[in-house]
mmCIF file as Biopython writes it, N, C-alpha, C and O atoms, coordinates in Angstrom:
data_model
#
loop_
_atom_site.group_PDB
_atom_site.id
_atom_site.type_symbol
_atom_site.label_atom_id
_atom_site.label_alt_id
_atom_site.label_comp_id
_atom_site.label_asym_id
_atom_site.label_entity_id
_atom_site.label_seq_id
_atom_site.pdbx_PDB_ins_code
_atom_site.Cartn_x
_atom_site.Cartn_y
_atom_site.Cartn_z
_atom_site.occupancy
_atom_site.B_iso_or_equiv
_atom_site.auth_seq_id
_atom_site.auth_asym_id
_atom_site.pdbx_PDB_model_num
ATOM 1   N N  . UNK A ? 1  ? -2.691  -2.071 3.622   1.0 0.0 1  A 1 
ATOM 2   C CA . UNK A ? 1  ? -3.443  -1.272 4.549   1.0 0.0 1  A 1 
ATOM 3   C C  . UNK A ? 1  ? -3.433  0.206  4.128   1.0 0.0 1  A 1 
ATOM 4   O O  . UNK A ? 1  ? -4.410  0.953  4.189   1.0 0.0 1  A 1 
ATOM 5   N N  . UNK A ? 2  ? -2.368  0.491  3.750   1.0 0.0 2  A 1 
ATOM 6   C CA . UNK A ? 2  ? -1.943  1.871  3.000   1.0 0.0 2  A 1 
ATOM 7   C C  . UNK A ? 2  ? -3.362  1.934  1.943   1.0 0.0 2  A 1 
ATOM 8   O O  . UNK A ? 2  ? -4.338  2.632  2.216   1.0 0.0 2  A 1 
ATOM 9   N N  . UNK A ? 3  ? -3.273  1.144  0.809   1.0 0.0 3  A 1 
ATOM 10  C CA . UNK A ? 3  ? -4.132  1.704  0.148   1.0 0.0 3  A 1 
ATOM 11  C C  . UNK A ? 3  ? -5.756  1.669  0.171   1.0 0.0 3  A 1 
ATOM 12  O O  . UNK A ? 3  ? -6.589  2.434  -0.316  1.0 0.0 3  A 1 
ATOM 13  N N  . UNK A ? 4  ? -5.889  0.300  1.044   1.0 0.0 4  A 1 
ATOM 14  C CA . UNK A ? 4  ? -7.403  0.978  1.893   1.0 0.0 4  A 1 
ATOM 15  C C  . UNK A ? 4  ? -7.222  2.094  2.526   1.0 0.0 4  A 1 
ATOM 16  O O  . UNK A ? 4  ? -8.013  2.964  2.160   1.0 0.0 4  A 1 
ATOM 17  N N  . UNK A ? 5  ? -6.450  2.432  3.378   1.0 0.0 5  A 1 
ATOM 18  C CA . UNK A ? 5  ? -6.776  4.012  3.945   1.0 0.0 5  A 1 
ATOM 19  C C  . UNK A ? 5  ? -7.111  4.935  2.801   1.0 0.0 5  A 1 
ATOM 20  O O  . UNK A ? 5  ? -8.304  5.117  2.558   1.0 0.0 5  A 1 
ATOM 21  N N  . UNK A ? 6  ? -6.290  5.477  2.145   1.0 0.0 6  A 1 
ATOM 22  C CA . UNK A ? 6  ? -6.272  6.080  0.902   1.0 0.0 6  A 1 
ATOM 23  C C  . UNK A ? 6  ? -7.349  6.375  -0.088  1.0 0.0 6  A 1 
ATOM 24  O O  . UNK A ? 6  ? -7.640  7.375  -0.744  1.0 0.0 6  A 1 
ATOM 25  N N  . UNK A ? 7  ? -8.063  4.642  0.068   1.0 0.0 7  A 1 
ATOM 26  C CA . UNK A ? 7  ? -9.280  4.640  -0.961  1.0 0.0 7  A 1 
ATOM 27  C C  . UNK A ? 7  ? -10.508 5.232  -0.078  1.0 0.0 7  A 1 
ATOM 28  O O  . UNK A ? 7  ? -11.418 5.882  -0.591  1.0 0.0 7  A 1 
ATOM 29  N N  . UNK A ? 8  ? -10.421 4.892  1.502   1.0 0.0 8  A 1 
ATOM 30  C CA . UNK A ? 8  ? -11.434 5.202  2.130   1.0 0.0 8  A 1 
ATOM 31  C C  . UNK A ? 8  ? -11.044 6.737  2.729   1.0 0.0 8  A 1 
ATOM 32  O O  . UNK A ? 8  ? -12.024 7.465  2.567   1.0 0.0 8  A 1 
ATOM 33  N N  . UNK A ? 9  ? -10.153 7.310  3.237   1.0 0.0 9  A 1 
ATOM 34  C CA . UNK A ? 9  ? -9.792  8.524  3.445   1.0 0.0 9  A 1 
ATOM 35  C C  . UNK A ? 9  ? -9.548  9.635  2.305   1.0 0.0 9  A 1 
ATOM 36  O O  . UNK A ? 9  ? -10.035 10.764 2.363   1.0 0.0 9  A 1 
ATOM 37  N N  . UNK A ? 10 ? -8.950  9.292  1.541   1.0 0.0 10 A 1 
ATOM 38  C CA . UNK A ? 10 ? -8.471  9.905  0.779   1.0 0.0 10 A 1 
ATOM 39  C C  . UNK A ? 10 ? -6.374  10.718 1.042   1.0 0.0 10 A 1 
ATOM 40  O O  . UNK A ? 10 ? -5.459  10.520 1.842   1.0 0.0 10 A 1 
ATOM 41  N N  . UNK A ? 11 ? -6.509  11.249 0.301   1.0 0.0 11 A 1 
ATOM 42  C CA . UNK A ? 11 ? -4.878  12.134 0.153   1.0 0.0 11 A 1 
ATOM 43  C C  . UNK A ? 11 ? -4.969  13.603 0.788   1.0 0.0 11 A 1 
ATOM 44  O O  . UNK A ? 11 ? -5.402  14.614 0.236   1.0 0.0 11 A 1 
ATOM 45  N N  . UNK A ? 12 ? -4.281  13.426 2.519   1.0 0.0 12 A 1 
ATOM 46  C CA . UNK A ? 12 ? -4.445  14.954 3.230   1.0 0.0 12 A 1 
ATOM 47  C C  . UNK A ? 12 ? -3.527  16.141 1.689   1.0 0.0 12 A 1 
ATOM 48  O O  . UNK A ? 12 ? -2.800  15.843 0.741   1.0 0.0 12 A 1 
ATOM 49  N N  . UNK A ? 13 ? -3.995  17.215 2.106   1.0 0.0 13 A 1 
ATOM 50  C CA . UNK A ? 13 ? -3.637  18.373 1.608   1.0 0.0 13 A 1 
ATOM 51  C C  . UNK A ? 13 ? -2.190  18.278 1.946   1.0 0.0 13 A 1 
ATOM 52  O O  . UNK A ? 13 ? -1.800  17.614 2.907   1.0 0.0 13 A 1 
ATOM 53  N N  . UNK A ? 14 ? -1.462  18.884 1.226   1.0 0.0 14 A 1 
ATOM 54  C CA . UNK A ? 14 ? 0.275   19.018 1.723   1.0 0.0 14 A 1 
ATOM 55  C C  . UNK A ? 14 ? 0.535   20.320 2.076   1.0 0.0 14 A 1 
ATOM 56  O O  . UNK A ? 14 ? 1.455   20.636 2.830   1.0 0.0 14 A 1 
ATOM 57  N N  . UNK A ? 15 ? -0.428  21.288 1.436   1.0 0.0 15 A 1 
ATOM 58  C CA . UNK A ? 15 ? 0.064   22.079 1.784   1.0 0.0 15 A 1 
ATOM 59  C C  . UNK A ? 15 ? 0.227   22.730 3.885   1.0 0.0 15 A 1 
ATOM 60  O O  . UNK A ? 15 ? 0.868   23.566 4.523   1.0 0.0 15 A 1 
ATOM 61  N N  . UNK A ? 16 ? -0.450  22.039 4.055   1.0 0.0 16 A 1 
ATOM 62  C CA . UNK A ? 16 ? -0.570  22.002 5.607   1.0 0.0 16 A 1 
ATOM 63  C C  . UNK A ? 16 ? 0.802   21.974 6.324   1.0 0.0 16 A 1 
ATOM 64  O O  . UNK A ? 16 ? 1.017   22.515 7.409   1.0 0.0 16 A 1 
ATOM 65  N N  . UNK A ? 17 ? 1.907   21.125 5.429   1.0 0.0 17 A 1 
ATOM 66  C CA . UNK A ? 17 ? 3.040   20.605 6.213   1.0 0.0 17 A 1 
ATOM 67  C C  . UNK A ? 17 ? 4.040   21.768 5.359   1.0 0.0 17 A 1 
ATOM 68  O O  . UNK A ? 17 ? 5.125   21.698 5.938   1.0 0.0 17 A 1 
ATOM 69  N N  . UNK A ? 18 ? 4.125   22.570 4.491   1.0 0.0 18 A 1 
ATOM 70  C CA . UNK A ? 18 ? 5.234   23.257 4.056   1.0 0.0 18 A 1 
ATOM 71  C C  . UNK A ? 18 ? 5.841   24.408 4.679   1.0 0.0 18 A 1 
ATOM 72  O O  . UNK A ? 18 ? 6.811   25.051 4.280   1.0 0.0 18 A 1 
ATOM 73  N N  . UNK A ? 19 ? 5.108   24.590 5.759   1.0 0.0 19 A 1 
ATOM 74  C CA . UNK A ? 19 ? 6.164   25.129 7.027   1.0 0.0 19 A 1 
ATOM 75  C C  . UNK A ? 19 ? 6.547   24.688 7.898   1.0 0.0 19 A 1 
ATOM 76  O O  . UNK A ? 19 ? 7.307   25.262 8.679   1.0 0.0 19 A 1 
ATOM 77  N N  . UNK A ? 20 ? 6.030   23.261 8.041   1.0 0.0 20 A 1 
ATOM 78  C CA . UNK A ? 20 ? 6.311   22.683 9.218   1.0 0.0 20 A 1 
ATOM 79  C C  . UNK A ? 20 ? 8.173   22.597 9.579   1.0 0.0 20 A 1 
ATOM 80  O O  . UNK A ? 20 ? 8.974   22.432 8.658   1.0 0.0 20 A 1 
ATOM 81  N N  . UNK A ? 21 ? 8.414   22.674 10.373  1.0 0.0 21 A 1 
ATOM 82  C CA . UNK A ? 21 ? 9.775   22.556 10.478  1.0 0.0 21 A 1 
ATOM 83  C C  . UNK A ? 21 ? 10.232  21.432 12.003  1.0 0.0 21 A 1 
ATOM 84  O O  . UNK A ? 21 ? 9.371   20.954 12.741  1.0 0.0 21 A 1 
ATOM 85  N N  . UNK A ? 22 ? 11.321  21.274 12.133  1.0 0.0 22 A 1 
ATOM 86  C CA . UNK A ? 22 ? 11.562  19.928 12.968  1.0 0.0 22 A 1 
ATOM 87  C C  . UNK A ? 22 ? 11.693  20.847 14.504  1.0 0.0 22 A 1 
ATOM 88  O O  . UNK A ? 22 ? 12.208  21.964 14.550  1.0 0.0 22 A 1 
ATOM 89  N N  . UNK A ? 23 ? 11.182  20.206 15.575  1.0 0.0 23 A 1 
ATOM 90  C CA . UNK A ? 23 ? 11.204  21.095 16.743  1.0 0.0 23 A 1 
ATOM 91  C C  . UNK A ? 23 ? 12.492  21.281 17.460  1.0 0.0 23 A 1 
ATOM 92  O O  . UNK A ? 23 ? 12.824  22.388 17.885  1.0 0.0 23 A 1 
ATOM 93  N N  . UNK A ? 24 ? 13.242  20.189 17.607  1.0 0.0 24 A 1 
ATOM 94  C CA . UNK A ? 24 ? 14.325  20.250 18.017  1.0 0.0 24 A 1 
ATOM 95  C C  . UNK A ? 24 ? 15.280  21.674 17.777  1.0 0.0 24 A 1 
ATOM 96  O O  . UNK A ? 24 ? 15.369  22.224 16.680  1.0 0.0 24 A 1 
ATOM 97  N N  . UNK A ? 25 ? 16.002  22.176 19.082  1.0 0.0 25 A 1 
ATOM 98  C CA . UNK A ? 25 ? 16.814  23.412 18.634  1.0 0.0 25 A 1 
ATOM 99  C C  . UNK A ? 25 ? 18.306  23.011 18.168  1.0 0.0 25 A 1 
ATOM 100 O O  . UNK A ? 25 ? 19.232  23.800 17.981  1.0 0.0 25 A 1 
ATOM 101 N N  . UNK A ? 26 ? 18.330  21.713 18.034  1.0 0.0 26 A 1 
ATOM 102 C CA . UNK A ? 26 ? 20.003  21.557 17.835  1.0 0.0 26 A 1 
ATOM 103 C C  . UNK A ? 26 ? 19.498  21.087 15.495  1.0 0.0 26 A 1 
ATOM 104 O O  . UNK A ? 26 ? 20.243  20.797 14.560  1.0 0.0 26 A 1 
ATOM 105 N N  . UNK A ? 27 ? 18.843  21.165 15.532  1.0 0.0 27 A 1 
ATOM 106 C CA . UNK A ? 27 ? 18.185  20.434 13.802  1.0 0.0 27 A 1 
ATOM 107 C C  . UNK A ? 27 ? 18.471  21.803 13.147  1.0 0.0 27 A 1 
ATOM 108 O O  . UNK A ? 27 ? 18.320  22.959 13.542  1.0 0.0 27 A 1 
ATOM 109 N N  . UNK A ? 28 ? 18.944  21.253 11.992  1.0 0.0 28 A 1 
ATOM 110 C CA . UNK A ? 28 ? 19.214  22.642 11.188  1.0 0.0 28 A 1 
ATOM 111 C C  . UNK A ? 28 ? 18.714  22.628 9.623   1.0 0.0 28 A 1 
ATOM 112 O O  . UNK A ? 28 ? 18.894  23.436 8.712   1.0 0.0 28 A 1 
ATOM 113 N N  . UNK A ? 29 ? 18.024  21.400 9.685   1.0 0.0 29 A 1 
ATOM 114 C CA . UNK A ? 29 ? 17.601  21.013 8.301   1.0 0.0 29 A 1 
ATOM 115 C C  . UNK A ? 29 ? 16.445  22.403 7.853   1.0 0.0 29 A 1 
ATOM 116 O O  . UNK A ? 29 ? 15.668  22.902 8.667   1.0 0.0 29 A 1 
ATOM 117 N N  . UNK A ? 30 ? 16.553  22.780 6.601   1.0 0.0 30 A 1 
ATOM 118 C CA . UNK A ? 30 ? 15.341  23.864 5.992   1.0 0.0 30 A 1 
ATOM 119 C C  . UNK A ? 30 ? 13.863  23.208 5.481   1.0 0.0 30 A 1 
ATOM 120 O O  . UNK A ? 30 ? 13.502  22.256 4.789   1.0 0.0 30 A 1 
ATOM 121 N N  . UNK A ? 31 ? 13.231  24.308 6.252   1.0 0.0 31 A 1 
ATOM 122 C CA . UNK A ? 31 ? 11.549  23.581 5.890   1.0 0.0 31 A 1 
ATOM 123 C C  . UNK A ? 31 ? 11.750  23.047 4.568   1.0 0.0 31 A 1 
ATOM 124 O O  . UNK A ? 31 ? 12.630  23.214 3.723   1.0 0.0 31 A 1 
ATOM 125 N N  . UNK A ? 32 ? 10.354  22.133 4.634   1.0 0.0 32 A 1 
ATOM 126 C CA . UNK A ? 32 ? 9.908   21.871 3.444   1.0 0.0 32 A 1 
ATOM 127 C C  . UNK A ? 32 ? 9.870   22.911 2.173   1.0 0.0 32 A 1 
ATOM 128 O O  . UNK A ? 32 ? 10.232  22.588 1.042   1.0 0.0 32 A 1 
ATOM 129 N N  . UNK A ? 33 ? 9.537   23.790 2.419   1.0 0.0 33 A 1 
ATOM 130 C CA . UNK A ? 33 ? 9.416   25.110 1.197   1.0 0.0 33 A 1 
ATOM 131 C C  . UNK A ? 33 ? 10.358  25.143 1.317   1.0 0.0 33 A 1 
ATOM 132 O O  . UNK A ? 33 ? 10.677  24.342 0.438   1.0 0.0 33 A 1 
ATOM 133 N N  . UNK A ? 34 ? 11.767  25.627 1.987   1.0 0.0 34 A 1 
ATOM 134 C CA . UNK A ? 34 ? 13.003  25.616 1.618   1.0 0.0 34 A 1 
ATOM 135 C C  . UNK A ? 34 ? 13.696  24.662 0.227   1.0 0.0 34 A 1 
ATOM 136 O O  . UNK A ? 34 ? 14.350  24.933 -0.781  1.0 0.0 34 A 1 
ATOM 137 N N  . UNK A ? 35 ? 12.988  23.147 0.998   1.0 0.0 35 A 1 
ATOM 138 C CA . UNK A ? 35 ? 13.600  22.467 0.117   1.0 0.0 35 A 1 
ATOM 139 C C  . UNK A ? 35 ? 13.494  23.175 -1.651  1.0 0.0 35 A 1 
ATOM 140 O O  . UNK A ? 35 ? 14.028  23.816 -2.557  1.0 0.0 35 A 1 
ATOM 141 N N  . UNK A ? 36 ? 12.120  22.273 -1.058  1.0 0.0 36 A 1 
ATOM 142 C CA . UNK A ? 36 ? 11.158  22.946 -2.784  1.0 0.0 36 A 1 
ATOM 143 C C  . UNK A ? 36 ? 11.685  23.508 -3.377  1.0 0.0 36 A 1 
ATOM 144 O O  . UNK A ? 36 ? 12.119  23.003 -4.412  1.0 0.0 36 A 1 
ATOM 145 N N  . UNK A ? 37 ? 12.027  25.233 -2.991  1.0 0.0 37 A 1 
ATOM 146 C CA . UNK A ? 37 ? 12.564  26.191 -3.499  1.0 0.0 37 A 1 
ATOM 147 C C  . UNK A ? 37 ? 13.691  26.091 -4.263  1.0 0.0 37 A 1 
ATOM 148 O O  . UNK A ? 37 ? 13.817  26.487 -5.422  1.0 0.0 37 A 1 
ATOM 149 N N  . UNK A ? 38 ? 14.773  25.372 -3.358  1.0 0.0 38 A 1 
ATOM 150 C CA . UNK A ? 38 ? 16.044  25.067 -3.594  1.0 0.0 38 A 1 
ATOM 151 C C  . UNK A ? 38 ? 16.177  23.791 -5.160  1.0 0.0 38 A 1 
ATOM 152 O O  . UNK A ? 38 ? 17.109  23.565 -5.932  1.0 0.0 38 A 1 
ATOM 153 N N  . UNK A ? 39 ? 15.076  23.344 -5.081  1.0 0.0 39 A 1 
ATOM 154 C CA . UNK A ? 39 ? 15.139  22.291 -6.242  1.0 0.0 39 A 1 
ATOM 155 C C  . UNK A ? 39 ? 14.450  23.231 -7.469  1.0 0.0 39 A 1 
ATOM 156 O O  . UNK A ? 39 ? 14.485  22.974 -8.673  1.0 0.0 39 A 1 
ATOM 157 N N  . UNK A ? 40 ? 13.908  24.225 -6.912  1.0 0.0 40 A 1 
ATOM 158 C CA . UNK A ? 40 ? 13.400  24.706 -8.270  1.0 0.0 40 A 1 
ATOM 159 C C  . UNK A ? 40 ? 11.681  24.080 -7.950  1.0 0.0 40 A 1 
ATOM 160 O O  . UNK A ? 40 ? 10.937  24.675 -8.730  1.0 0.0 40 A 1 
ATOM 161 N N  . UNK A ? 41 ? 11.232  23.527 -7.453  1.0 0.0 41 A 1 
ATOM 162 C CA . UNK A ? 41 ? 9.488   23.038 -7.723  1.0 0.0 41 A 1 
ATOM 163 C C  . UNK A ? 41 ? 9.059   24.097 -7.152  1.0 0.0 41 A 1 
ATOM 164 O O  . UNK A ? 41 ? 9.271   24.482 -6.002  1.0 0.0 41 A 1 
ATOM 165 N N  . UNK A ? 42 ? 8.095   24.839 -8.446  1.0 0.0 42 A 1 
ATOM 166 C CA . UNK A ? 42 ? 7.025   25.488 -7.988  1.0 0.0 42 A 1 
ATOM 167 C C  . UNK A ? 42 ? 6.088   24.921 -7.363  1.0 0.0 42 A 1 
ATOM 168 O O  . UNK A ? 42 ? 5.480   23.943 -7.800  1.0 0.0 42 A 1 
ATOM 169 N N  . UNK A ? 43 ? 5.919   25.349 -6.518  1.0 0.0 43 A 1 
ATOM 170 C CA . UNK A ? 43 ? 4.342   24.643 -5.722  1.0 0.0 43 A 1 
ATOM 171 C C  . UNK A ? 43 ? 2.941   25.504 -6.206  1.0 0.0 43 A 1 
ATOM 172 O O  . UNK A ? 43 ? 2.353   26.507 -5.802  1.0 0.0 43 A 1 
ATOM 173 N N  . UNK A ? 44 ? 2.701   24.190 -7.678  1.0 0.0 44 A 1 
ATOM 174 C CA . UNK A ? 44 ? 1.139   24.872 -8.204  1.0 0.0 44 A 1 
ATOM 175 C C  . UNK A ? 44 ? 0.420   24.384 -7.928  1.0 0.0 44 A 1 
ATOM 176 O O  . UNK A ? 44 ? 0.697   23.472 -7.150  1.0 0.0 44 A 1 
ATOM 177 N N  . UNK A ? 45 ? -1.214  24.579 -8.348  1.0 0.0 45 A 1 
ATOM 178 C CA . UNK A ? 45 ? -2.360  23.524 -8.173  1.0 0.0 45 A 1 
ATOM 179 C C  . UNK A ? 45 ? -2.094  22.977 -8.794  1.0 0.0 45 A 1 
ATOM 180 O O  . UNK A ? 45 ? -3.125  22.361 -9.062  1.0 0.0 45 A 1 
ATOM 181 N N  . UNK A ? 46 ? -1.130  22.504 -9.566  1.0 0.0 46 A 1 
ATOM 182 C CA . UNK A ? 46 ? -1.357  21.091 -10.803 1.0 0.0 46 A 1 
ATOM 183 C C  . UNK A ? 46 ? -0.302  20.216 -9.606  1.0 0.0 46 A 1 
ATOM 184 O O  . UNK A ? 46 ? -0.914  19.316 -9.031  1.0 0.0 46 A 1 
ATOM 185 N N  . UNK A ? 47 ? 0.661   20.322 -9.330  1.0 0.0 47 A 1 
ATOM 186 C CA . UNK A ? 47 ? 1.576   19.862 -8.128  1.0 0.0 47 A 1 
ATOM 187 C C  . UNK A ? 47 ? 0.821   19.078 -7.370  1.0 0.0 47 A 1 
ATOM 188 O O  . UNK A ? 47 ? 0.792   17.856 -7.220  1.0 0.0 47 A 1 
ATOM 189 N N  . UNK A ? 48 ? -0.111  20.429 -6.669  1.0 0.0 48 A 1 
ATOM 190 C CA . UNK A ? 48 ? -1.082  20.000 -5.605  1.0 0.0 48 A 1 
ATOM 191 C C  . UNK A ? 48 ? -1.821  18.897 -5.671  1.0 0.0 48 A 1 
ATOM 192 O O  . UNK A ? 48 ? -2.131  18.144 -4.748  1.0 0.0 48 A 1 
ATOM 193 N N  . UNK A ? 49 ? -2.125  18.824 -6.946  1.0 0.0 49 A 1 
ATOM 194 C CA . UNK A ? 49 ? -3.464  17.891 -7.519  1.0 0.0 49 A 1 
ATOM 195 C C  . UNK A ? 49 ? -2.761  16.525 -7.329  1.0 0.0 49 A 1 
ATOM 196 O O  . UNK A ? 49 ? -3.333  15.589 -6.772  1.0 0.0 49 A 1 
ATOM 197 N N  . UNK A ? 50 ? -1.311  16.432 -7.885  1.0 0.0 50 A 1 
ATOM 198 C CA . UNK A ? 50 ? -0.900  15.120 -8.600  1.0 0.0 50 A 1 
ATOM 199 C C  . UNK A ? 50 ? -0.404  14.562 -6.961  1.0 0.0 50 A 1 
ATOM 200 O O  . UNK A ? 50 ? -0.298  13.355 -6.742  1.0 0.0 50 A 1 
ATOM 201 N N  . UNK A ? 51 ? -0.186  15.381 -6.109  1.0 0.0 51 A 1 
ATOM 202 C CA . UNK A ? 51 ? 0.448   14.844 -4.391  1.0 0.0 51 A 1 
ATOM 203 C C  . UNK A ? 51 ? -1.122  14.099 -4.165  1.0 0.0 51 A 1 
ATOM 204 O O  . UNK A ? 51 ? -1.199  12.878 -4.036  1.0 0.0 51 A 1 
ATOM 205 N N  . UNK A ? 52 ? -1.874  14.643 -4.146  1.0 0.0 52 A 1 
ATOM 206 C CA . UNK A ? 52 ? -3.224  14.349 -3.604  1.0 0.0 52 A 1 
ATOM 207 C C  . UNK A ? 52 ? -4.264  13.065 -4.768  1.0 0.0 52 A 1 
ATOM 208 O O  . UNK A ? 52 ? -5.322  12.499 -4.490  1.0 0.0 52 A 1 
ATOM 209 N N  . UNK A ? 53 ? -3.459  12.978 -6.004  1.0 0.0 53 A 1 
ATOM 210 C CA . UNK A ? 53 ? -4.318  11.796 -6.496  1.0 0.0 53 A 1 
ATOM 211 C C  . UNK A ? 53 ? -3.939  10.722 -6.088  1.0 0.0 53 A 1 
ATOM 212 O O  . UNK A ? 53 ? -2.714  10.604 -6.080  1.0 0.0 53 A 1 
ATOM 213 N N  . UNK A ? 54 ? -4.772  9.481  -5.577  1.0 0.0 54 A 1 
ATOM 214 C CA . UNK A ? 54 ? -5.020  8.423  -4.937  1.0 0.0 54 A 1 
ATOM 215 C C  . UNK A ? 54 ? -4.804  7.427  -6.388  1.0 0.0 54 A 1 
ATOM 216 O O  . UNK A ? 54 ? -4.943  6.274  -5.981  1.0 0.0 54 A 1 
ATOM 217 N N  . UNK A ? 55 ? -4.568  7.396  -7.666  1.0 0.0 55 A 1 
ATOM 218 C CA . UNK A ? 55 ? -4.447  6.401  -8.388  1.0 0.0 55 A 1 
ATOM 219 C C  . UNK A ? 55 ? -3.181  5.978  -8.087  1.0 0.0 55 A 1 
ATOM 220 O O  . UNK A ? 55 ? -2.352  6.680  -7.508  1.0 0.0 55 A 1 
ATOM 221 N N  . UNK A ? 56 ? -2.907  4.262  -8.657  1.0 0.0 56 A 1 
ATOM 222 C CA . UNK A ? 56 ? -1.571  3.464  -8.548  1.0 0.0 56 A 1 
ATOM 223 C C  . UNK A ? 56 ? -0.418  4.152  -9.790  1.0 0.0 56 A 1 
ATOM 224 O O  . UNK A ? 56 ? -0.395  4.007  -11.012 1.0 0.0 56 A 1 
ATOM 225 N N  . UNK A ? 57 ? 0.503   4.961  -8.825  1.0 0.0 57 A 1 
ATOM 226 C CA . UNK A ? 57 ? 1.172   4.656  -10.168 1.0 0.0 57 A 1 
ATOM 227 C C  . UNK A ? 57 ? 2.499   3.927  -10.589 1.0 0.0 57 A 1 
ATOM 228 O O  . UNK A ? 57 ? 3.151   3.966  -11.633 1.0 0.0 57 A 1 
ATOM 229 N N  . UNK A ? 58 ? 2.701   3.119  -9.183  1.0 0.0 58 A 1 
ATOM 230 C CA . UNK A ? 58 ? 3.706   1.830  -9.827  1.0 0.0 58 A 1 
ATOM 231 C C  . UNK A ? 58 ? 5.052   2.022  -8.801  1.0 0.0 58 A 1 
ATOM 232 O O  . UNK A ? 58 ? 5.772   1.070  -8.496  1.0 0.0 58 A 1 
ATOM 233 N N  . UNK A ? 59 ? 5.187   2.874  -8.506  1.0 0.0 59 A 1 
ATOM 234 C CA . UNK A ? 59 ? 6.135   3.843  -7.779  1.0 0.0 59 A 1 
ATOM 235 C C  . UNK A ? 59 ? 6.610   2.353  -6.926  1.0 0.0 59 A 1 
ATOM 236 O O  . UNK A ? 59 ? 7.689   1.871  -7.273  1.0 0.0 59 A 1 
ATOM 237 N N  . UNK A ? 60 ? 5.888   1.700  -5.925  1.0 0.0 60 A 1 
ATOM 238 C CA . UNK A ? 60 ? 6.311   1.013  -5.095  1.0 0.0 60 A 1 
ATOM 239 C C  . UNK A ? 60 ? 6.879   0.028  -5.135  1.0 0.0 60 A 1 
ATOM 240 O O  . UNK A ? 60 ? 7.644   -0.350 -4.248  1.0 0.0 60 A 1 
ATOM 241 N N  . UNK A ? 61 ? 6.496   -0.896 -6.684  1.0 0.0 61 A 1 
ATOM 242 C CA . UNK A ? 61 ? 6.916   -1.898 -7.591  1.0 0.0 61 A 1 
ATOM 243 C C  . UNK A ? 61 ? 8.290   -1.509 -7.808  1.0 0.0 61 A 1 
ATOM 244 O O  . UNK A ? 61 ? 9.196   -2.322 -7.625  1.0 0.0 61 A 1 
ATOM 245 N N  . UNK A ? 62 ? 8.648   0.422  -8.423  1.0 0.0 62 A 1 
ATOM 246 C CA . UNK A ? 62 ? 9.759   0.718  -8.845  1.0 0.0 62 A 1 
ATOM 247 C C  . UNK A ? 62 ? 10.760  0.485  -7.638  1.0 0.0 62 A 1 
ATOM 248 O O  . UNK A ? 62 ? 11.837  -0.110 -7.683  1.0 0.0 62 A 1 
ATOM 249 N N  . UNK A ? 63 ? 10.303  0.943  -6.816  1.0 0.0 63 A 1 
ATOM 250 C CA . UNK A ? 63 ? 11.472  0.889  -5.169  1.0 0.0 63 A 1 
ATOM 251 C C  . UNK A ? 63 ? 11.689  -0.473 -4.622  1.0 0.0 63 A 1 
ATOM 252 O O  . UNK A ? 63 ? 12.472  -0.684 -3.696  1.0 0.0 63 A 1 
ATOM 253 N N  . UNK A ? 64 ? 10.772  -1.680 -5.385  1.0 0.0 64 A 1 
ATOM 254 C CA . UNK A ? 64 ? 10.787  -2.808 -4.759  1.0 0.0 64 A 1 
ATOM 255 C C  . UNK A ? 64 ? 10.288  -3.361 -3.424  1.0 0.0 64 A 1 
ATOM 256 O O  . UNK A ? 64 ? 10.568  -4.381 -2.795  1.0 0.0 64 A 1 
ATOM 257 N N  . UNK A ? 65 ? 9.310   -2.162 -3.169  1.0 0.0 65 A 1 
ATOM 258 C CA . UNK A ? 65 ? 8.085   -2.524 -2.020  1.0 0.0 65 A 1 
ATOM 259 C C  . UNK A ? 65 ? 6.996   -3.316 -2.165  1.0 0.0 65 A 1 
ATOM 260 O O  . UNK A ? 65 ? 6.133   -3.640 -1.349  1.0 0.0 65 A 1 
ATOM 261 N N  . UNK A ? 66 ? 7.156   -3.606 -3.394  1.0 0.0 66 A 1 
ATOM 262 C CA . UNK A ? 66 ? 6.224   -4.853 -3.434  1.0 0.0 66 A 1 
ATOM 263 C C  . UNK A ? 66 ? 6.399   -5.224 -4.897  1.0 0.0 66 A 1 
ATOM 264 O O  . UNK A ? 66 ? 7.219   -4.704 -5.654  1.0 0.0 66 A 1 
ATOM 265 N N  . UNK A ? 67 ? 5.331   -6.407 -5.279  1.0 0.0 67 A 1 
ATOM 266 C CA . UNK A ? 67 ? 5.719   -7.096 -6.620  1.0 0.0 67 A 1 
ATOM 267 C C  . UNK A ? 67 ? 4.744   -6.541 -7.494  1.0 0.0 67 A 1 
ATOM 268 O O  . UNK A ? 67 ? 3.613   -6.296 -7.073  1.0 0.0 67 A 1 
ATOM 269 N N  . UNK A ? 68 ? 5.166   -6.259 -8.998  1.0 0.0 68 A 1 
ATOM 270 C CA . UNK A ? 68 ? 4.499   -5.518 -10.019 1.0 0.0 68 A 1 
ATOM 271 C C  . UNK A ? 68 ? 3.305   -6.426 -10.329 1.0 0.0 68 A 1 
ATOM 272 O O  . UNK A ? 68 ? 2.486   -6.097 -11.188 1.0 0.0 68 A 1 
#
């Protein structure tokens, strides 16, 4: 169902969610850009591009969500 949506919707923008932060006042986890930061990922358009391409790339086979 995932990847009919995908093929017929397409891949939302991410950048929408990199401030989002958790509402709760007792949560202490750091935004998303926090993370990022902290790992070192620049957030470029090439980044951008590869979150947002809709091709298979096996990923789910690797985690064992389904069969290769």
């Amino acid at each position: 169902m995932v990847r009919r949506l995908v093929a017929e919707r397409g891949l939302a923008d991410p950048r929408e969610h990199l401030e989002d932060r958790q509402a709760h006042p007792l949560d202490t986890h750091p935004s998303l850009r926090q993370r990022l930061d902290a790992l070192g990922v620049a957030i470029t358009p090439a980044l951008i591009a590869l979150t947002r391409d809709p091709r298979d790339t096996g990923l789910l086979a690797e985690l064992g969500l389904e069969q290769a």
